[in-house]
C-alpha positions in Angstrom: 77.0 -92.6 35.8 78.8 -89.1 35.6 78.0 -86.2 38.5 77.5 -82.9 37.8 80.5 -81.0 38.2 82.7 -83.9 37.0 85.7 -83.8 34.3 84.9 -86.5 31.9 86.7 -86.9 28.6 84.4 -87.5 25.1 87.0 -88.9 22.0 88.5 -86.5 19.5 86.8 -83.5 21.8 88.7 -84.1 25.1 88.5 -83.3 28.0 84.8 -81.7 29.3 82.8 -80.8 32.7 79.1 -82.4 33.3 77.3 -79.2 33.6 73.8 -81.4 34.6 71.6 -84.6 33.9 68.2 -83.6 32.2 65.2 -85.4 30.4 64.1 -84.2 27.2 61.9 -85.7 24.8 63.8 -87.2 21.9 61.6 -88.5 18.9 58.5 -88.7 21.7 60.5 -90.7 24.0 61.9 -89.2 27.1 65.5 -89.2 27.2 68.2 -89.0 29.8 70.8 -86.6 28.7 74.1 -85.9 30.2 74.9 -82.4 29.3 78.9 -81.6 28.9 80.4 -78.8 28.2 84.1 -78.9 26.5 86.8 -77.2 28.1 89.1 -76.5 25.0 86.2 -75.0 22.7 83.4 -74.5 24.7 80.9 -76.8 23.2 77.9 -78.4 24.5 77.9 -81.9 24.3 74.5 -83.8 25.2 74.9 -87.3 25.6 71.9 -90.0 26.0 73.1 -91.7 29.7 72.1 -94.8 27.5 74.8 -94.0 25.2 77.9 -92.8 27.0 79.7 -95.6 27.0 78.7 -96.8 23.6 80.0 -93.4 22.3 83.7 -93.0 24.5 82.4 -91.1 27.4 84.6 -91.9 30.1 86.4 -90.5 33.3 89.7 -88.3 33.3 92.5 -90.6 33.7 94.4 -91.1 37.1 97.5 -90.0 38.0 99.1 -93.7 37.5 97.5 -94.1 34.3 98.9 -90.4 33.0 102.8 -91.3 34.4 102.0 -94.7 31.9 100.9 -92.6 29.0 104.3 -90.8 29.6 105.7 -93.9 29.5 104.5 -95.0 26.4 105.9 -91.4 24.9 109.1 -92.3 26.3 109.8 -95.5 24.4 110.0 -95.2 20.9 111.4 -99.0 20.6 108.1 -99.6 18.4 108.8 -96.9 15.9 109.6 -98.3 12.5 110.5 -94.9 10.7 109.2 -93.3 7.8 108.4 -95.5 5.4 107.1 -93.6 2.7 103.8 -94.9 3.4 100.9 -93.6 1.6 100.0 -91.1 3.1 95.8 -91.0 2.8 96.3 -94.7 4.7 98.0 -92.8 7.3 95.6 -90.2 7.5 92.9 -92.1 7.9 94.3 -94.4 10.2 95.6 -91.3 12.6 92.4 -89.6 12.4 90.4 -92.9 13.6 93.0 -93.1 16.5 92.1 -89.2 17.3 88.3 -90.2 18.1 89.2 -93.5 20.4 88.6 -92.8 24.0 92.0 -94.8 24.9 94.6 -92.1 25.2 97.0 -94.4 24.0 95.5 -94.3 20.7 96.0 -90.7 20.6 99.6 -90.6 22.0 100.4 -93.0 19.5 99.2 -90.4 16.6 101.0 -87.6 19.0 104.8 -90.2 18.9 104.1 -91.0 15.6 104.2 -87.4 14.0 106.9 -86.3 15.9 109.3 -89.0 14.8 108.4 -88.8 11.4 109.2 -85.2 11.5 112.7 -86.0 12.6 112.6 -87.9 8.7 110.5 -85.5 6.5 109.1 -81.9 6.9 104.9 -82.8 8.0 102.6 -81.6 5.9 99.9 -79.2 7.0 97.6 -82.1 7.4 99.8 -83.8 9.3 100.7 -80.3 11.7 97.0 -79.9 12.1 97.0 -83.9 13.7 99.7 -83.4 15.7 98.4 -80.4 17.2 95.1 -81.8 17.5 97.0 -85.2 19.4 99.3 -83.0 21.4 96.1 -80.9 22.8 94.1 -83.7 23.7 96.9 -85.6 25.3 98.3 -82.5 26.5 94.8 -81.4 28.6 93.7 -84.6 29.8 97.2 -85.5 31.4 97.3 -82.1 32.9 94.3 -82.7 34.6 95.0 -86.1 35.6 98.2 -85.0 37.2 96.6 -81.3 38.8 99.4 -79.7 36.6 98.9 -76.6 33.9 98.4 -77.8 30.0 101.5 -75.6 29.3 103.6 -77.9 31.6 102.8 -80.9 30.4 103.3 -79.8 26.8 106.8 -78.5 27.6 107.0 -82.1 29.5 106.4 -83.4 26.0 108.3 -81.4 23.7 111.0 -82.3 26.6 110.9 -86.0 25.8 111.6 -85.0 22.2 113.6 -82.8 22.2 116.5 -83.8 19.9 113.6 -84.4 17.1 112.2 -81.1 17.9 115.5 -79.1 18.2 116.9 -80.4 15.2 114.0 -79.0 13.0 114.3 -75.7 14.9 118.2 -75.1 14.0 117.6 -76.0 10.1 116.6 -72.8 8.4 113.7 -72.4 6.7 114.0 -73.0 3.0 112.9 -69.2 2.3 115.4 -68.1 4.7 118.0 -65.5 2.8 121.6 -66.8 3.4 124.4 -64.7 3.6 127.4 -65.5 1.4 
């Protein structure tokens, strides 16, 4: 069971604080509710205590388990490239990883996009994942390491750098060239 005042982490919202415990009466029954509000959007979650773990309510990772995800980041040994898959499969696959409550799952979408990007330009679909994975991942390892989200996004970006520098020194295709 969560505390009040504790950081918890619901899938494909991220990380949230238990603002209280309360029983209301859901279809005539009464109900225990955990009540979580999420940091990034300001939501209100409430979850049946019944429920949590069925849905992906779960703690903020530890520091240890954080410096593993960073791991996982680092080695791209189980990247196959870009394949040309379809991409709808793709979607649909990434966007099923978004709302696990493993973090891996998400870094994996997070890895995934970025080394693809080093092979073709992402779509705006795919931009909107990758944002999506790098803020979740981003947050929750900031607070599981007491660090600022900033930080451990530039951590990130760090870790790909030659994928991410590389697109930046390409100009745009609407850029005017000199001749």
């Amino acid at each position: 069971m969560f505390g009040v005042g504790e950081f918890v982490v619901y899938p494909a919202q991220g990380v949230g604080r238990v603002e209280r415990i309360e029983t209301q009466e859901i279809g005539g029954v009464p109900t225990e509710l955990i009540i979580v509000r999420i940091l990034s959007n300001n939501v209100t979650l409430m979850v049946p205590v019944k429920n949590a773990a069925n849905v992906g309510l779960r703690e903020v990772y530890s520091a240890e388990q954080a410096e593993a995800i960073f791991d996982f980041l680092r080695d791209r040994s189980d990247f196959t490239g870009y394949m040309g898959q379809n991409w709808n499969r793709r979607y649909r696959e990434y966007s099923e990883k978004l709302k696990s409550s493993v973090l891996q799952d998400v870094a994996y979408v997070l890895k995934e996009l970025i080394l693809i990007s080093k092979d073709k330009e992402l779509s705006f679909g795919e931009r909107r994942l990758l944002e999506q994975a790098m803020n979740l991942v981003s947050l929750e390892l900031a607070f599981a390491l007491g660090k600022e989200q900033s930080e451990i996004k530039r951590a990130i970006e760090e870790l790909f750098a030659d994928i991410l520098q590389a697109g930046k020194d390409e100009p745009a295709e609407d850029d005017d060239v000199a001749d």
